[in-house]
C-alpha positions as CSV (number, residue, x, y, z in Angstrom):
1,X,58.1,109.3,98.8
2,X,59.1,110.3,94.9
3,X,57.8,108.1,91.8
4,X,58.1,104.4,91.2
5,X,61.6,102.4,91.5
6,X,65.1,102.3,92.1
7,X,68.1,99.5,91.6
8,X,70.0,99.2,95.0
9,X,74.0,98.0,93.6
10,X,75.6,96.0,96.3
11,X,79.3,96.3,96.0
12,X,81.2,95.8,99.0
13,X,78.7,96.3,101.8
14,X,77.3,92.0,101.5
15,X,74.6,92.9,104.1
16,X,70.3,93.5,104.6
17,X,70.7,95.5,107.8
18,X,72.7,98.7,108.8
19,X,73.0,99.6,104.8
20,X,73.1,103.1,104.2
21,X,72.3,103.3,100.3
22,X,70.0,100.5,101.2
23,X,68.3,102.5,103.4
24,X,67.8,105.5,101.7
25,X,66.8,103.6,98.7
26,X,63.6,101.5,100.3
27,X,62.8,105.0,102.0
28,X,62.6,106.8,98.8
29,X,61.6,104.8,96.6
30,X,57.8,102.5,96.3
31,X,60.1,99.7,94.7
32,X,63.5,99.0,95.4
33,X,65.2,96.0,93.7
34,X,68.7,94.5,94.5
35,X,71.9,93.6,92.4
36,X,75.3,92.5,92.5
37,X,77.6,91.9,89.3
38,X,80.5,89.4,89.8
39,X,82.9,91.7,88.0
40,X,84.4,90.4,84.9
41,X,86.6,93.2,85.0
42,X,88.1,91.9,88.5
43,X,87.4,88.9,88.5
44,X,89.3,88.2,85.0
45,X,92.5,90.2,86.4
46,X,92.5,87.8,89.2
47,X,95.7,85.6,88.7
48,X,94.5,82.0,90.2
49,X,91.0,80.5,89.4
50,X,91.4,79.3,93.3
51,X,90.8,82.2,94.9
52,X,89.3,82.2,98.3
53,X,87.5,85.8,98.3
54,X,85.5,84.8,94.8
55,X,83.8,81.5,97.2
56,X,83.8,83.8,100.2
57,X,81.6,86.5,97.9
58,X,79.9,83.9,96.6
59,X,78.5,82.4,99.9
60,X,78.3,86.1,101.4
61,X,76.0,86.6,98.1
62,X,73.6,83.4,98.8
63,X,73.4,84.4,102.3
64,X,72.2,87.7,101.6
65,X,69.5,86.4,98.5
66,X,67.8,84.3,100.9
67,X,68.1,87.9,103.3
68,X,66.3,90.1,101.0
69,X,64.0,87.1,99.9
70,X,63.0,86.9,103.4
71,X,61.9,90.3,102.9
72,X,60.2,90.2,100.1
73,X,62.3,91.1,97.9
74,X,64.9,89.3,95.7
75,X,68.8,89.9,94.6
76,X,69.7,89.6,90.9
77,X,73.2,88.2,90.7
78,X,75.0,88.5,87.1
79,X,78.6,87.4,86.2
80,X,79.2,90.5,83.6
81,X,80.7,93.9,83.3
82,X,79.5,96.3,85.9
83,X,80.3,99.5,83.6
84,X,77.5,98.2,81.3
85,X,75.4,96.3,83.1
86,X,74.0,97.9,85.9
87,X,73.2,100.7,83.2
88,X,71.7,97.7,81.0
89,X,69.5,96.2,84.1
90,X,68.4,99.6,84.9
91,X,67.1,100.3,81.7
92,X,65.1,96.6,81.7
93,X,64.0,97.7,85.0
94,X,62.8,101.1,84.0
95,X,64.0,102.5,87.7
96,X,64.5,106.0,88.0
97,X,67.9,105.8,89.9
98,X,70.7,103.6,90.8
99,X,71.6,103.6,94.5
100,X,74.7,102.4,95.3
101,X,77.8,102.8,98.6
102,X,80.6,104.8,97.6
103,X,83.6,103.4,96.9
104,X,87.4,105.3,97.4
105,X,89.4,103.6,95.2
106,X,91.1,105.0,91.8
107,X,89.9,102.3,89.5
108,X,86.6,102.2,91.7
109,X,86.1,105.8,91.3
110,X,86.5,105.4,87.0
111,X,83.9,102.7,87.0
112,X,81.3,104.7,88.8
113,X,81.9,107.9,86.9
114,X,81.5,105.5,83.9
115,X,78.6,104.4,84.9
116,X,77.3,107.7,86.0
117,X,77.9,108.9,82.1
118,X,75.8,106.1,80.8
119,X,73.3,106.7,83.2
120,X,72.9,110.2,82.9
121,X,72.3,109.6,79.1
122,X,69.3,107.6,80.2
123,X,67.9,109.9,82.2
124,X,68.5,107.5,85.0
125,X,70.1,109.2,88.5
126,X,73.0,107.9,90.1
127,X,73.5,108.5,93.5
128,X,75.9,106.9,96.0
129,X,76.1,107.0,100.0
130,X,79.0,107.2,103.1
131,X,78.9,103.7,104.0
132,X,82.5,101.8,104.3
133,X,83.5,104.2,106.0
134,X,82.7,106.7,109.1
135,X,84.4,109.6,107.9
136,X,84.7,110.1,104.5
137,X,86.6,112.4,101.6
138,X,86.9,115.7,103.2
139,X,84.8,115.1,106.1
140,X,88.3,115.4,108.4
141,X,90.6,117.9,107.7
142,X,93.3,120.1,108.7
143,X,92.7,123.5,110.5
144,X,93.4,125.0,107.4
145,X,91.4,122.7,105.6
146,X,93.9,120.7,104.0
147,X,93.9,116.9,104.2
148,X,95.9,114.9,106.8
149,X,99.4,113.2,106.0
150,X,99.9,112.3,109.6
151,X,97.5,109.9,111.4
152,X,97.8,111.1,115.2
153,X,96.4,114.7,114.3
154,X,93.9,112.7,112.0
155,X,92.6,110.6,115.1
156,X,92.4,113.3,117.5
157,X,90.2,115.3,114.9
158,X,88.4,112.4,114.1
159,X,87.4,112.0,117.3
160,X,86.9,115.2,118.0
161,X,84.5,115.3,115.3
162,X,82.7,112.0,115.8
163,X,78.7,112.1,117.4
164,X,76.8,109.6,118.4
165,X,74.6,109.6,115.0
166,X,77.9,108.8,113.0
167,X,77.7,105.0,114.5
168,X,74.1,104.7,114.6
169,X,72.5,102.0,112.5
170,X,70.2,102.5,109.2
171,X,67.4,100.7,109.7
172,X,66.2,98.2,106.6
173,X,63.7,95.6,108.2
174,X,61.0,98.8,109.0
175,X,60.9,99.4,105.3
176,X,60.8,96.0,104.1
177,X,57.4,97.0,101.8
178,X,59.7,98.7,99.3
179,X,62.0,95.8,98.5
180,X,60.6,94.2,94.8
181,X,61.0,91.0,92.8
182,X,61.6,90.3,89.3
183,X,61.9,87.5,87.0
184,X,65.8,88.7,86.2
185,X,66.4,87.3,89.4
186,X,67.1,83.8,88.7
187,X,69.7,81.6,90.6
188,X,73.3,82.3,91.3
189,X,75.8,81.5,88.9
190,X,77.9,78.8,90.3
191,X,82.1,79.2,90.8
192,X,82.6,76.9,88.2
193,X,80.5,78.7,85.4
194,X,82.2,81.7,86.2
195,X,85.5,79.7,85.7
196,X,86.4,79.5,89.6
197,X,87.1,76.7,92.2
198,X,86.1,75.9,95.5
199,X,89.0,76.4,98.1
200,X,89.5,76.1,101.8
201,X,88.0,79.1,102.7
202,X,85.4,77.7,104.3
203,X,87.1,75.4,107.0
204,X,88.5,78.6,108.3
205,X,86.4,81.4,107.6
206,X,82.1,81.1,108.3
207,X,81.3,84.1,105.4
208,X,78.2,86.3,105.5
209,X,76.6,88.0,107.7
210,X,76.3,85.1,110.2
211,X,79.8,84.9,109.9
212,X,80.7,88.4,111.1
213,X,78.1,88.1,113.7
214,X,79.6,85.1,115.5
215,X,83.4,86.4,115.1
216,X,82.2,89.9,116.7
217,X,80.6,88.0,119.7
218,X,83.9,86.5,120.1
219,X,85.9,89.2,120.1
220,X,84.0,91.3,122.4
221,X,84.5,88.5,124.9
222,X,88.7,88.7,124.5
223,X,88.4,92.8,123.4
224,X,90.2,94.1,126.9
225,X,93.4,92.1,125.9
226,X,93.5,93.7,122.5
227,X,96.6,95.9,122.9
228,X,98.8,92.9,124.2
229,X,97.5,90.1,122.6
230,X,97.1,91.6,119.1
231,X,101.1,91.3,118.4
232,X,101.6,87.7,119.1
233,X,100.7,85.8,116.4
234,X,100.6,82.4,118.3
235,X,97.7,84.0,120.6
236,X,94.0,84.4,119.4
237,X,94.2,88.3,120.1
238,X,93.0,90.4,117.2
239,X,88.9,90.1,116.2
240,X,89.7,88.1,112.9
241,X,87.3,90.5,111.6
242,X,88.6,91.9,108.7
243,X,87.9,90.2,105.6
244,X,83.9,90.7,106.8
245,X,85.0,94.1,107.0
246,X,86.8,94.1,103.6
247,X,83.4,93.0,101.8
248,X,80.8,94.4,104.7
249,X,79.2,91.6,106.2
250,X,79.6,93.7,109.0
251,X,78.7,97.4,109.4
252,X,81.7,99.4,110.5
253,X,79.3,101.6,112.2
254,X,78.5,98.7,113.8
255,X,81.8,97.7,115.4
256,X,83.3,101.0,115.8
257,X,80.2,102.2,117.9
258,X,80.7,98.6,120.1
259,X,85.0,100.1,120.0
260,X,83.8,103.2,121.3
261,X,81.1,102.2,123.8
262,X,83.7,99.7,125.2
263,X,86.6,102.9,125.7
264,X,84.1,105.5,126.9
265,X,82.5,103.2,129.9
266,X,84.9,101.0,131.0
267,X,88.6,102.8,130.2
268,X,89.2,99.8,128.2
269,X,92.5,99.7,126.5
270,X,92.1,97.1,124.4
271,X,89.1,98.5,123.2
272,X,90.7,101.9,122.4
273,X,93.4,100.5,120.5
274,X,90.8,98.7,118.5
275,X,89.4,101.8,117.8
276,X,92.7,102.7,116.8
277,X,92.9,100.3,114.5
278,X,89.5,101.2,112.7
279,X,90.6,105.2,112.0
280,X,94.0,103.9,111.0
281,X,91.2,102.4,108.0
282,X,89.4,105.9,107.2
283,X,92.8,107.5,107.5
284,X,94.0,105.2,104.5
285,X,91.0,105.2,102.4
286,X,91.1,109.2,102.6
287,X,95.1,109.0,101.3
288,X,94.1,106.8,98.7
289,X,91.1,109.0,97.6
290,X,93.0,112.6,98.0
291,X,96.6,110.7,96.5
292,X,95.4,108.5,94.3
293,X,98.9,108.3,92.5
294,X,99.8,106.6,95.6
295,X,98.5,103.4,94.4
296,X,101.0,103.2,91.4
297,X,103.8,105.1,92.8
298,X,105.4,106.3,96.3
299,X,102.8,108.5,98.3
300,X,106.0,110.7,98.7
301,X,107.5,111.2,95.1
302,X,111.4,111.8,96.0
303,X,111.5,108.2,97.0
304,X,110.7,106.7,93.6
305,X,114.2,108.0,93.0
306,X,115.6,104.7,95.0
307,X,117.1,101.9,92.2
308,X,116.3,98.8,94.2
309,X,118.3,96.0,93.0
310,X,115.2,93.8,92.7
311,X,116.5,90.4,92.4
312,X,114.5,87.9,91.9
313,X,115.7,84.9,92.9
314,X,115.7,86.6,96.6
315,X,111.8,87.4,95.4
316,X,111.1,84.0,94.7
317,X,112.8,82.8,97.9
318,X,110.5,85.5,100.0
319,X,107.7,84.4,98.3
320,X,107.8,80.6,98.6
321,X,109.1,80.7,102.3
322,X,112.6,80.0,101.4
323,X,114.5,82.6,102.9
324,X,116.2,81.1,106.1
325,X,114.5,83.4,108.9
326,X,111.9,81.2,110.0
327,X,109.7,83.9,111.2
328,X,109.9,85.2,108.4
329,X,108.8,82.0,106.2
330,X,106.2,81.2,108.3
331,X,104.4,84.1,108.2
332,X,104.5,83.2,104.2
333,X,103.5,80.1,104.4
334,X,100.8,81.4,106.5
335,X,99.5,83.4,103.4
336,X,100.4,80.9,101.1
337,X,98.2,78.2,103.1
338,X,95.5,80.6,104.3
339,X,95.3,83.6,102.6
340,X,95.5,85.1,105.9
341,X,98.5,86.8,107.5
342,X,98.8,88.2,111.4
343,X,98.9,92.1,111.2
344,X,102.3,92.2,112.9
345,X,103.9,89.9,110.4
346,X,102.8,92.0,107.7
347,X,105.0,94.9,109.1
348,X,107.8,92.2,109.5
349,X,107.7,90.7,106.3
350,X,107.0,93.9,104.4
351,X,110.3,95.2,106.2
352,X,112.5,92.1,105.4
353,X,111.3,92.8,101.2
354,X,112.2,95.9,101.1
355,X,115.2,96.4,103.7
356,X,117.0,93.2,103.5
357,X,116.2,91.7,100.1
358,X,116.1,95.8,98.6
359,X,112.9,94.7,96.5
360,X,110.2,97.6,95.0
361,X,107.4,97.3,97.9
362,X,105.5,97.1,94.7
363,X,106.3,93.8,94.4
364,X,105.3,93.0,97.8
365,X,102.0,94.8,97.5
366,X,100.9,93.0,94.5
367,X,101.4,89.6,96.2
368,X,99.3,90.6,98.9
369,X,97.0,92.0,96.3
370,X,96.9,88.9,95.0
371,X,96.8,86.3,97.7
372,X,95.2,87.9,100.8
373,X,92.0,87.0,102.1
374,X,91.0,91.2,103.2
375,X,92.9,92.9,100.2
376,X,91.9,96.4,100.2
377,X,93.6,98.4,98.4
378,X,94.0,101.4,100.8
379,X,95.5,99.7,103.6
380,X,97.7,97.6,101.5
381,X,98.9,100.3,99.9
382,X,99.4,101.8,103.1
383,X,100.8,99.3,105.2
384,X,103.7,98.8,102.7
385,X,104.9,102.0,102.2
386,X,104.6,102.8,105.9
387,X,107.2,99.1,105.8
388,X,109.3,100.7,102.8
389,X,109.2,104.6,104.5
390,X,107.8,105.7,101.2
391,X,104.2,106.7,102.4
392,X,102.5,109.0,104.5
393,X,103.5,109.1,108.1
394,X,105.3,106.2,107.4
395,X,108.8,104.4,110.1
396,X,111.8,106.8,109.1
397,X,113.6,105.0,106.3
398,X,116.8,104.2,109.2
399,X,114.1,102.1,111.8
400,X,114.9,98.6,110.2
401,X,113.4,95.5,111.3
402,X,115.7,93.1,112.3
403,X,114.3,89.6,111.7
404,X,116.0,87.7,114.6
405,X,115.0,90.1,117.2
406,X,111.8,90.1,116.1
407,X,110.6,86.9,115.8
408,X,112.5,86.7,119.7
409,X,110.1,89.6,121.1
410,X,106.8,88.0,119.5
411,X,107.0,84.5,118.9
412,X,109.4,83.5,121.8
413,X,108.9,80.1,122.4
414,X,108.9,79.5,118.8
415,X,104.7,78.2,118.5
416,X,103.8,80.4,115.6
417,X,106.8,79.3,113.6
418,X,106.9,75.8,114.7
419,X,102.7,75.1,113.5
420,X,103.8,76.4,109.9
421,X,107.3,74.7,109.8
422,X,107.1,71.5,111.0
423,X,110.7,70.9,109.4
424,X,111.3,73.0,112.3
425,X,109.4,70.9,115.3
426,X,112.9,70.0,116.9
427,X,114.7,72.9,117.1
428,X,115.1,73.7,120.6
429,X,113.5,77.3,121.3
430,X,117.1,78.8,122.0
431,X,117.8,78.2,118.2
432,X,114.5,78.4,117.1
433,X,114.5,82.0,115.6
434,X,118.2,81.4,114.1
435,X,119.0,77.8,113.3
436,X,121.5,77.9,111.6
437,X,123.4,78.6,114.8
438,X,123.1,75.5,116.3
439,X,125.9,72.9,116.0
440,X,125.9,70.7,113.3
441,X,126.2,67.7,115.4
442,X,123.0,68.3,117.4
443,X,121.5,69.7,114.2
444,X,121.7,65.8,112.9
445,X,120.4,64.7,116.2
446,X,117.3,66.7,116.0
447,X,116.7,65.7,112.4
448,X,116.9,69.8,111.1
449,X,120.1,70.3,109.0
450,X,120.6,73.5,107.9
451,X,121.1,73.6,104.2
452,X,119.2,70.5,103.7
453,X,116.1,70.2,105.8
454,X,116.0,73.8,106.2
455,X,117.6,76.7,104.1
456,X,120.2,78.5,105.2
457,X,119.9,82.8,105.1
458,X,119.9,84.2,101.8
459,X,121.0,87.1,103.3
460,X,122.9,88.3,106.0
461,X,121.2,91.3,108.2
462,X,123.8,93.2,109.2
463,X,125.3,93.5,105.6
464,X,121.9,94.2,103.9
465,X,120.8,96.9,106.6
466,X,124.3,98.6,105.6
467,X,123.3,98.7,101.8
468,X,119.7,99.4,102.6
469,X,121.1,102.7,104.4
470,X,123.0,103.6,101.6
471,X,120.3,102.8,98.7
472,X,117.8,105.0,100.7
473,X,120.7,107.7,101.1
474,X,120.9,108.3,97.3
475,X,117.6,109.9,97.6
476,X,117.3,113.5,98.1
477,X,115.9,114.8,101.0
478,X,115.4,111.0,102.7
479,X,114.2,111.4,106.2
């Protein structure tokens, strides 16, 4: 064990066990003390003062204070600017080094090497950990040791390349000695100081640790009908897990190694396609961190060629659930209400923006950026220009989502649309996914005219898959 202390930066891993900077810190280091910054710097780019993920942080952040209290230790919690004040609290501190869990993103990777500079000045070390991830930077790559574009050769390497000490747990409690109080650590700022109001999170969502803990035990009970379930939006198939992922309430050690466990012993399907779904995360957070132009512009540059049309009244309409498809609108409303939208509908809706209202998926992105629960940055990114066949690995520009069939294959009977538009209740479940088809006489009988109690399509498919080819023909070299 080196000299005196260290500062332990919590970021987005909101947990006291299965911590790998944590770790390493308290086994290091005679006294380790604990801090997280409620970023000005986010926080203040944030468009509405009502945001769900500030109160779920927030509640994630007194859970884990009376955690590393329990401990002995405590957690300082600041609302200021990370770049100087983890440099300025380590200085007051008089620690010898900052540990911290890397983070891939562009604007993430600035701060730190920000922060880094200051540091250094100080004589202070800076030192960040694999965490978020299981595979990180160029821990996968190609034969020739290039990165991955592709995420089927990505999986089979990562498996190939995963051991059993890649999902085992870093154990905090065992070094519990080293964690340290100080008088900086007072009590939590509250929302409203920090200019922020309480939402509905909270009847939906349990946050903290406690909260992931109880939605894992749930989902290991329903895991097996994962590949089925997970595309029906009216069904409680997927694990619901993955805001607590977002911010690391939960260790993704933790539920990949239950994934992997679950495939390996009892040829669980379900279980393998949930493993699926956790690569398809350190797939995107390595495109982010090797492409990091990707998160302004289209992974693949030829396609920032296309002149979408981009109007915005047909913007507004997608945004505020006015667009006639009721799959479609649901699904917004679903956001809109929750902050929380089914995986599937993401691809749908993402599709509908960019194919049949020809919008930049940049406009898209940023209002999921801005209203959903689990933004990440990565798979956001991702996920819409895999929708706009811009990205890496991404549906050929031709496969277009058609919003009738759609919303027939995965909400058949109509319950997912019907629970977020009630205007809806009456429509029999022939009409339900297209309305506007059924006769006008029993449309006044069931109290649902189109026009008036619901909208009509701003757009017709068929038309606006026609110009979508030929928009995404202009481009040189589409495929």
């Amino acid at each position: 064990m080196s000299s005196s202390s260290a500062l332990f930066w919590f970021r987005r891993d909101l947990r006291s066990h299965d911590n790998v900077g944590l770790h390493h810190a308290l086994t290091t280091f005679k006294k380790v003390y604990c801090a997280f910054i409620f970023d000005r710097d986010i926080l203040e780019e944030l468009p509405s003062k009502q945001d769900r993920r500030v109160e779920f942080i927030w509640e994630s952040i007194a859970e884990l204070k009376a955690s590393i209290e329990s401990m002995g230790g405590d957690l300082i919690v600041q609302h200021a600017s990370a770049r100087t004040d983890i440099p300025a609290l380590a200085k007051a501190l008089k620690v010898d080094a900052v540990y911290t869990n890397e983070d891939y993103e562009p604007h993430a990777v600035a701060r730190d090497a920000a922060v880094r500079k200051t540091l250094d000045g100080e004589g202070i070390d800076f030192r960040t950990f694999k965490d978020t991830v299981i595979f990180e930077k160029g821990e996968v790559l190609t034969q020739a040791g290039g990165t991955f574009s592709v995420f089927t050769p990505y999986k089979n390497a990562w498996l190939k390349r995963l051991h059993d000490s890649d999902l085992s747990p870093r154990e905090i409690k065992a070094h519990r000695a080293s964690f340290a109080k100080t008088s900086l650590a007072k009590e939590l700022p509250t929302l409203e100081s920090m200019g922020f109001e309480r939402t509905n999170i909270l009847s939906f969502m349990r946050a903290g640790m406690s909260g992931a803990a109880a939605l894992r035990d749930d989902f290991v009970d329903r895991m097996a009908d994962y590949k089925e379930a997970r595309d029906l939006p009216s069904v409680k198939g997927v694990s619901y897990l993955s805001m607590h992922n977002r911010f690391g309430t939960i260790s993704i050690r933790e539920i990949a190694s239950i994934a992997y466990a679950e495939t390996l012993r009892k040829k669980n399907i379900g279980a393998e396609t949930w493993l699926s779904e956790l690569i398809w995360r350190d797939f995107y957070f390595q495109v982010i961190f090797h492409h990091p132009h990707a998160a302004e512009s289209a992974f693949r540059p030829e396609y920032d060629a296309i002149k979408w049309p981009n109007d915005k009244k047909l913007f507004t309409a997608w945004c505020e659930a006015k667009t006639g498809y009721p799959l479609i609108d649901a699904a917004m409303r679903q956001i809109n209400q929750t902050g929380y939208m089914h995986n599937r509908l993401r691809m749908i809706v993402a599709s509908f923006l960019t194919k049949d209202l020809l919008i930049d998926w940049r406009w898209g992105e940023k209002y999921f950026a801005d209203n959903l629960n689990d933004f990440d940055l990565s798979a956001n990114n991702g996920g819409w220009q895999w929708a706009a066949s811009t990205g890496c690995d991404a549906q050929p520009y031709f496969r277009i989502f058609n919003p009738i069939t759609q919303s027939e294959r995965f909400d058949t009977q109509g319950k997912f649309i019907r629970k977020y538009m009630p205007e809806l209740k009456n429509v029999p479940d022939k009409f339900i996914h297209a309305p506007w088809l059924l006769p006008p006489l029993e449309q006044q009988a069931r109290e649902c005219v189109i026009g008036r109690d619901y909208p009509l399509p701003i757009v017709d498919h068929a038309t606006q898959r026609d110009r979508a080819l030929a928009l995404y023909k202009t481009v040189k070299g589409a495929k």
